[in-house]
C-alpha positions as MATLAB code, in Angstrom:
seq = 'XXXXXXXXXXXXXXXXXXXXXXXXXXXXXXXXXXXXXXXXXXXXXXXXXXXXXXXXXXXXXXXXXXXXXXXXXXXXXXXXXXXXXXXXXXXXXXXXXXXXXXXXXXXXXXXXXXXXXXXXXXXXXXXXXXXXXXXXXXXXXXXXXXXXXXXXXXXXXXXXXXXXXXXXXXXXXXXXXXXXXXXXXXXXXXXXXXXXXXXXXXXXXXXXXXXXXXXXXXXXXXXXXXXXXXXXXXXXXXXXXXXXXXXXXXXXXXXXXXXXXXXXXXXXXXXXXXXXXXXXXXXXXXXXXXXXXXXXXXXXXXXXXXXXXXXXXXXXXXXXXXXXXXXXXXXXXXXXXXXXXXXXXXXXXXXXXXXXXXXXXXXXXXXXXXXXXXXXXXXXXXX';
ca = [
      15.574   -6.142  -20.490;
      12.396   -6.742  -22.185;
       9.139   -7.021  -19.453;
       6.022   -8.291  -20.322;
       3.652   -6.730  -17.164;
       0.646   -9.148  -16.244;
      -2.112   -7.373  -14.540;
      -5.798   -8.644  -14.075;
      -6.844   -5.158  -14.742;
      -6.089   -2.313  -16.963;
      -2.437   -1.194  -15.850;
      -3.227    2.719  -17.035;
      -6.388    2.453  -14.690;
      -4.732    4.453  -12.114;
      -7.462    3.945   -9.596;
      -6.865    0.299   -9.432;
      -4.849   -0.788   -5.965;
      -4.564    2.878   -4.862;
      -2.437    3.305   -8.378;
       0.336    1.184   -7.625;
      -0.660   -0.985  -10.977;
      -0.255    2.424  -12.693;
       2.629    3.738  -10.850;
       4.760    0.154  -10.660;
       3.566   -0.310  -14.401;
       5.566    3.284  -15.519;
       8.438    2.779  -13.254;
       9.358   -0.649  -15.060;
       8.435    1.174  -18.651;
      11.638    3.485  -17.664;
      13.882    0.777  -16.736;
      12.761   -2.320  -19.485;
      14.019   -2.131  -22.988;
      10.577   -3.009  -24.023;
       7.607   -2.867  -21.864;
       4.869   -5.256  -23.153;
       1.351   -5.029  -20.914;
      -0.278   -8.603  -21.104;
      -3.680   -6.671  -19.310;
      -6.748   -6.577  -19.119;
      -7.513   -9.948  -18.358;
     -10.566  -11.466  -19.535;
     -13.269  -11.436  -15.936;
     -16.258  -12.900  -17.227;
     -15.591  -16.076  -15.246;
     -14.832  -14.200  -11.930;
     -17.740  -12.269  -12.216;
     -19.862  -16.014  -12.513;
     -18.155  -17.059   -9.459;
     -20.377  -14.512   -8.015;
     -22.932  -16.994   -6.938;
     -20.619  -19.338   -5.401;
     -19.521  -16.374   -3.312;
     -23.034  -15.333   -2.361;
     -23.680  -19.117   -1.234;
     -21.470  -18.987    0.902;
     -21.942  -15.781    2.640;
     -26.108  -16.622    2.796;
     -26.145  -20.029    3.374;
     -22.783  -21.420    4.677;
     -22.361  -17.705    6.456;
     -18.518  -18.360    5.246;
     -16.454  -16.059    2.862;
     -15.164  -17.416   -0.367;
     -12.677  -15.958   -2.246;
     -13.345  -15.765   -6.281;
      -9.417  -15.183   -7.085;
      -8.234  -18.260   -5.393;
     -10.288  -20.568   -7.129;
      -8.292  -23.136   -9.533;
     -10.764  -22.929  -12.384;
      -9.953  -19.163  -12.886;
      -6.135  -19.124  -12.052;
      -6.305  -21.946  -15.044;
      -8.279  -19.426  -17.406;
      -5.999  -16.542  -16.434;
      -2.682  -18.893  -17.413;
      -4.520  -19.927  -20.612;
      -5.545  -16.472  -21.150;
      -1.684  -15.409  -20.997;
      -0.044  -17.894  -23.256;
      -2.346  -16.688  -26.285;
      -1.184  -13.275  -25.368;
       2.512  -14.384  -25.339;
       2.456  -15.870  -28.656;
       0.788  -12.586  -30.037;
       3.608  -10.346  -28.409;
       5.498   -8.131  -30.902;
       8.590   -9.050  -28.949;
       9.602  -12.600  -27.134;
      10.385  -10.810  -23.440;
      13.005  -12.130  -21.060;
      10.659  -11.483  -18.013;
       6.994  -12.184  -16.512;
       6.423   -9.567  -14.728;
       3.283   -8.781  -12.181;
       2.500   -6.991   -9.224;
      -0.020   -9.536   -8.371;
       0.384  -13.175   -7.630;
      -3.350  -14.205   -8.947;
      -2.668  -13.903  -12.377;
       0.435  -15.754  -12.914;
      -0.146  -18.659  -10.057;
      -0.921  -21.398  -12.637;
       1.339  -19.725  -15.533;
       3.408  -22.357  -17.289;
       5.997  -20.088  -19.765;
       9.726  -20.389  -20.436;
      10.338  -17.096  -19.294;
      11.037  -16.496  -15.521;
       8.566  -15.491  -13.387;
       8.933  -12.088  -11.024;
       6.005  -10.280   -8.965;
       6.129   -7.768   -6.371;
       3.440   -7.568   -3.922;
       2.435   -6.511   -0.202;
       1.615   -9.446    1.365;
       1.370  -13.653    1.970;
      -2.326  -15.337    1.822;
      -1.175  -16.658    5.404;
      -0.225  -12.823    6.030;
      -3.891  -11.381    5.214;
      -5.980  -14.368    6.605;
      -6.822  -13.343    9.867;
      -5.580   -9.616    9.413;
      -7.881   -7.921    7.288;
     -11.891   -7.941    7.073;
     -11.919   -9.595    3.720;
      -9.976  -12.381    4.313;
     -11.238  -13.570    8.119;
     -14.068  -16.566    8.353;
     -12.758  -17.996    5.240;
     -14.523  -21.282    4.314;
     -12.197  -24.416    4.216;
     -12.572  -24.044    0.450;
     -10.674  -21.158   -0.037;
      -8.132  -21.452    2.837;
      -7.381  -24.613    1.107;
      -6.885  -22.849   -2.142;
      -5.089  -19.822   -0.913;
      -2.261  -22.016    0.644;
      -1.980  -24.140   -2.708;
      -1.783  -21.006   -4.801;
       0.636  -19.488   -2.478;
       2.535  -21.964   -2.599;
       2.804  -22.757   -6.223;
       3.268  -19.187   -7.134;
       6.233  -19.070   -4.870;
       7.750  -22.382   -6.281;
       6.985  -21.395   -9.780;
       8.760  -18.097   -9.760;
      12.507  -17.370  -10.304;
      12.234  -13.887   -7.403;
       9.470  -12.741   -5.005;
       9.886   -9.148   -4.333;
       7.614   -7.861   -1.643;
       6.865   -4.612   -0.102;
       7.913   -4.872    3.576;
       9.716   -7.183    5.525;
       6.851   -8.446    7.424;
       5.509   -9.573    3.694;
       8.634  -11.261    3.119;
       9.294  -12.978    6.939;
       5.326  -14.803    5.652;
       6.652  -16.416    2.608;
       9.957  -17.928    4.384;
       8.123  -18.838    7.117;
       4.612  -20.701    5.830;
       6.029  -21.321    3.151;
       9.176  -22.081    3.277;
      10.993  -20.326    0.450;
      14.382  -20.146    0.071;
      15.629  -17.129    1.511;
      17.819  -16.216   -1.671;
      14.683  -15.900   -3.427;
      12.766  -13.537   -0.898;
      13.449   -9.672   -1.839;
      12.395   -6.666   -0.097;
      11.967   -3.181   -2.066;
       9.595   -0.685   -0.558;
       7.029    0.691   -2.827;
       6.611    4.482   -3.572;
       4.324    7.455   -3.082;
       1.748    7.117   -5.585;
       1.779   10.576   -5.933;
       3.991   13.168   -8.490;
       6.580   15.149   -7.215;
       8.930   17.552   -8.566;
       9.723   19.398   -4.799;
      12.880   20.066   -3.863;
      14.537   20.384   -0.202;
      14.485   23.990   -0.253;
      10.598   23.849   -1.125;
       9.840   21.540    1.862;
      11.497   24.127    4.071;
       9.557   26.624    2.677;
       6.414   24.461    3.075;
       7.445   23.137    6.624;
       7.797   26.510    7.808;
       4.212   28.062    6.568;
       2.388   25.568    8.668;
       0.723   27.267   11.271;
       2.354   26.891   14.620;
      -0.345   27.645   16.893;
      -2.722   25.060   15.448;
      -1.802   21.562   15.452;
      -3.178   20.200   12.079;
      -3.346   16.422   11.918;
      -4.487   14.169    8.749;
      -6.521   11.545    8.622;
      -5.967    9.899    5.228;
      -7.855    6.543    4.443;
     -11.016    5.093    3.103;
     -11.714    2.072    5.808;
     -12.282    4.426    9.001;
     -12.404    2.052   11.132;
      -9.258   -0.449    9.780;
      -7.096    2.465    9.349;
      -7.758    3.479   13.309;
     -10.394    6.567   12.839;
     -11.502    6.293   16.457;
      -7.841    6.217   17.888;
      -7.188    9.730   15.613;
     -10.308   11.240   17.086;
      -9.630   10.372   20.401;
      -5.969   11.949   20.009;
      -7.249   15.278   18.620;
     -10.023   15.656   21.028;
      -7.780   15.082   23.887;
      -4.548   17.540   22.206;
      -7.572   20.130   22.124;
      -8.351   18.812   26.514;
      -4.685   19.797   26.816;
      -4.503   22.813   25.857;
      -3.109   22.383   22.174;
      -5.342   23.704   19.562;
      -5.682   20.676   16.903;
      -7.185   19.822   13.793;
      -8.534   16.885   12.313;
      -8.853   16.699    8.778;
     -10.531   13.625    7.170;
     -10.170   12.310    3.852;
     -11.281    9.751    1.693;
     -14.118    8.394    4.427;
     -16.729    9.926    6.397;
     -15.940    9.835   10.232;
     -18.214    6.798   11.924;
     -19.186    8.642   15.362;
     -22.353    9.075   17.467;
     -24.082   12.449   17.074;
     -22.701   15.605   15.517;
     -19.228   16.222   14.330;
     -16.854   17.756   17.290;
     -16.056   21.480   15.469;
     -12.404   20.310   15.416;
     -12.793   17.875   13.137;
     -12.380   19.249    9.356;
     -14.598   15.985    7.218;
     -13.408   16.024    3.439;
     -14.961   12.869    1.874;
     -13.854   10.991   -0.588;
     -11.382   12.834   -2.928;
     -10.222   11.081   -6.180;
      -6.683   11.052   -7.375;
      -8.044   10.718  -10.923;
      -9.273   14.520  -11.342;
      -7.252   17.316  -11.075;
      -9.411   18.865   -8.388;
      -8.734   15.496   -6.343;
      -5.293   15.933   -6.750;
      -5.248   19.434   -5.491;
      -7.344   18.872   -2.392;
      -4.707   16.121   -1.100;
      -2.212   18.216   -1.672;
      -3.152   21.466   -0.320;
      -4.075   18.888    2.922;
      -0.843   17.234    2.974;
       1.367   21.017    2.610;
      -0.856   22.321    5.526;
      -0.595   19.214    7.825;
       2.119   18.736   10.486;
       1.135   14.985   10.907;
      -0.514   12.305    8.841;
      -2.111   10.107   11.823;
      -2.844    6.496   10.954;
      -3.167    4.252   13.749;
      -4.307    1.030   11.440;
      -5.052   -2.170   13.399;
      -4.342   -3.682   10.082;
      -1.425   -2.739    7.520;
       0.339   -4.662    5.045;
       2.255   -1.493    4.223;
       0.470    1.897    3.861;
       1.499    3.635   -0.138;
       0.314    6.987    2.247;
       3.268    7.094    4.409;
       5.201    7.544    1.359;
       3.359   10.376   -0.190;
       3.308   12.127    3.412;
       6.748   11.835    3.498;
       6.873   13.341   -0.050;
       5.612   16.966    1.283;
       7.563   16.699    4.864;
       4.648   15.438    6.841;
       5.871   12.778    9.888;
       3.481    9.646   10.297;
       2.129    8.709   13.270;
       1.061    4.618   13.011;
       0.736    1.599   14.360;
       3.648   -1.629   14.587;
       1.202   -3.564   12.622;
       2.440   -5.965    9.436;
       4.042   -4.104    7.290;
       4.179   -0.591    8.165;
       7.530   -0.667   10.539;
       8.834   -0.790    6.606;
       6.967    2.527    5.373;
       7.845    4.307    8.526;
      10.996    4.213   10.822;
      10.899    5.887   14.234;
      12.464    9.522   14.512;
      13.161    9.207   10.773;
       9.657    9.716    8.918;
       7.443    9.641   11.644;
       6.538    7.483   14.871;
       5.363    4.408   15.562;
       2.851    2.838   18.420;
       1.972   -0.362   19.569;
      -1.574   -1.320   18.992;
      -2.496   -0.737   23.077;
      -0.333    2.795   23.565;
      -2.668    4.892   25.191;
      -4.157    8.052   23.706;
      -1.789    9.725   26.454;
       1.399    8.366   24.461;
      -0.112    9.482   21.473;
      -0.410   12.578   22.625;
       2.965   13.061   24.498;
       4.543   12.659   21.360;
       2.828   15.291   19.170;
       3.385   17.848   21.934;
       6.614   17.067   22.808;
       7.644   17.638   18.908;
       5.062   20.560   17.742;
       5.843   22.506   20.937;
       9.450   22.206   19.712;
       9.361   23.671   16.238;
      12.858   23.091   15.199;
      12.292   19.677   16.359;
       9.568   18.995   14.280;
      11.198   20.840   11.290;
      14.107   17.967   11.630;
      11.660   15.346   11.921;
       9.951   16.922    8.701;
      12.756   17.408    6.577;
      13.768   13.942    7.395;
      10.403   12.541    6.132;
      11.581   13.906    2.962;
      14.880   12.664    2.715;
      13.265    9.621    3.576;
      11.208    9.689    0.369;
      13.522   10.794   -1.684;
      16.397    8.063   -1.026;
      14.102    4.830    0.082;
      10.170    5.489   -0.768;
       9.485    7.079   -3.835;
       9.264    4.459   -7.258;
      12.439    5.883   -9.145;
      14.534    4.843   -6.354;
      12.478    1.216   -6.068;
      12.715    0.467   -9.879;
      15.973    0.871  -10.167;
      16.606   -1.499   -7.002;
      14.168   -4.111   -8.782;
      15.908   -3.494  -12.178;
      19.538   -4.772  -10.394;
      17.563   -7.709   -8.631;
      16.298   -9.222  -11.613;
      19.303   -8.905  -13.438;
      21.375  -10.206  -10.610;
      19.245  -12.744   -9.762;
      17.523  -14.256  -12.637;
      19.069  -12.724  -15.708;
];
């Protein structure tokens, strides 16, 4: 199978989308015969729609979207047939993990993307993409829509992504795929060293981990809350923040362990999230807004249960008494908090629920596993 991979941005830029552009990008070079990346992509004209973006937000107090705008998803296509006649190899697949970039592509090749989310999924759900002029809502639905007519298999990370595109869309359900996506993350552990790991956490302190940059879309306040009452209760608890800086009134409770932001890129990154992750007994994430959540996966990949939210398209990344716990978005701190002491006050308990996490990974949320499933789709399906 010979891929070419379409990406607006540099697909060994492994801080682009959290690394899943790097990480999706060396999962298909394993599977493809040849692996052709058709990225960079030229930006100068997104970076002149600037203007019409600041416009908007100063004088129509609206927010307009630079990627949906025709005159750029027509450079990008343009763009990408001069690169497909100077390929070193005529592939048998377009390939992207974004729908932007190939939305106005006109090739003889089919078309495949995997992606998290619908434009009628995110409008509405996340900051970005609320009070949306007319302009771009108008735009995002067209694009949607031709993107999903034009392309041969939509693969998408959750069900909740896929459920948007049969239902505002209308797609055929034969076309609609769902393949998780995997722990951005490397790992070489094996089940004996997650029992190992699982069994040095401390098991008088209750060590929970706050993983995220957007504090308050990722539910910073609900975590907070939790620990500070745990610690009311009588169950000594952690917090341990990472990758934003906790948005409270007036000093820091002493419970609550602030990190910053720590980059995957370095080494020293690398090594702070992971000496977190072995030392945590829960990742806590109690997003009001989801559209799947690459962190579940790479808590799962060191044993640690999530605790979220029933929000778009995490019910996918995390399945109840399997890899962690879900809440609606009005439990009460109380639930929250029934849970964790229910399970950490029964340590063979949680060790199940642990160990499970990583089974979890291992069979249904790490990329091997979700390559190969993509591999078989695309050669079952449009092959």
């Amino acid at each position: 199978m010979k891929i070419a991979y379409v990406t607006q941005h540099d697909p060994k830029d492994i801080a682009q989308f959290s690394g899943v552009n790097y990480y999706m990008a060396e999962t298909l070079r394993t599977y493809s015969q040849t692996y052709e990346p058709l990225g960079p992509l030229d930006m100068r004209l997104f970076k002149l729609l600037k203007l019409k973006e600041f416009y908007y937000k100063s004088v129509a107090h609206k927010s307009y979207l630079r990627n949906r705008e025709p005159a750029l998803l027509h450079y990008y296509a343009w763009q990408l047939n001069q690169k497909l006649k100077q390929a070193t190899t005529v592939p048998d697949v377009i390939f992207s993990p974004e729908t932007v970039p190939v939305a106005h592509l006109d090739c003889p090749q089919p078309i495949v993307f995997w992606v998290d989310a619908t434009f009628a999924g995110m409008r509405d759900f996340y900051g970005k993409f609320t009070n949306l002029c007319s302009e771009t809502i108008r735009q995002g639905h067209r694009m949607e829509q031709r993107v999903l007519e034009r392309c041969s298999l939509a693969i998408y990370a959750s069900d909740w992504a896929a459920k948007s595109a049969m239902h505002h869309y209308n797609v055929p359900p034969e076309k609609v795929k769902v393949v998780p996506f995997g722990a951005n993350i490397e790992c070489s552990r094996s089940f004996d060293d997650i029992q190992q790991i699982v069994q040095s956490r401390d098991k008088i302190v209750c060590k929970l981990l706050f993983l995220g940059v957007d504090w308050v879309r990722k539910g910073g306040d609900v975590a907070l809350r939790v620990a500070r009452e745990l610690n009311a209760q009588g169950l000594r608890t952690e917090l341990t923040v990472i990758g934003c800086q906790p948005q409270i009134e007036g000093a820091l409770p002493e419970f609550v362990k602030p990190l910053g932001f720590v980059s995957k890129a370095t080494e020293a990154g690398r090594r702070t999230i992971q000496n977190a992750l072995m030392e945590s007994h829960f990742l806590i994430l109690p997003s009001v807004a989801e559209c799947f959540g690459i962190v579940f996966c790479e808590a799962s990949s060191y044993g640690v249960p999530s605790i979220a939210t029933k929000v778009g398209g995490i019910p996918t990344a995390v399945k109840d008494d399997r890899n962690g716990k879900l809440f609606p978005l009005d439990a009460s701190i109380q639930d929250y908090c029934t849970f964790i002491i229910d399970t950490f006050s029964d340590y063979s308990r949680y060790t199940d629920l642990a160990l499970s996490s990583f089974d979890d990974y291992q069979t249904r949320l790490n990329w091997s596993v979700s390559g190969k499933a993509v591999k078989q789709l695309i050669h079952d399906h449009v092959l």
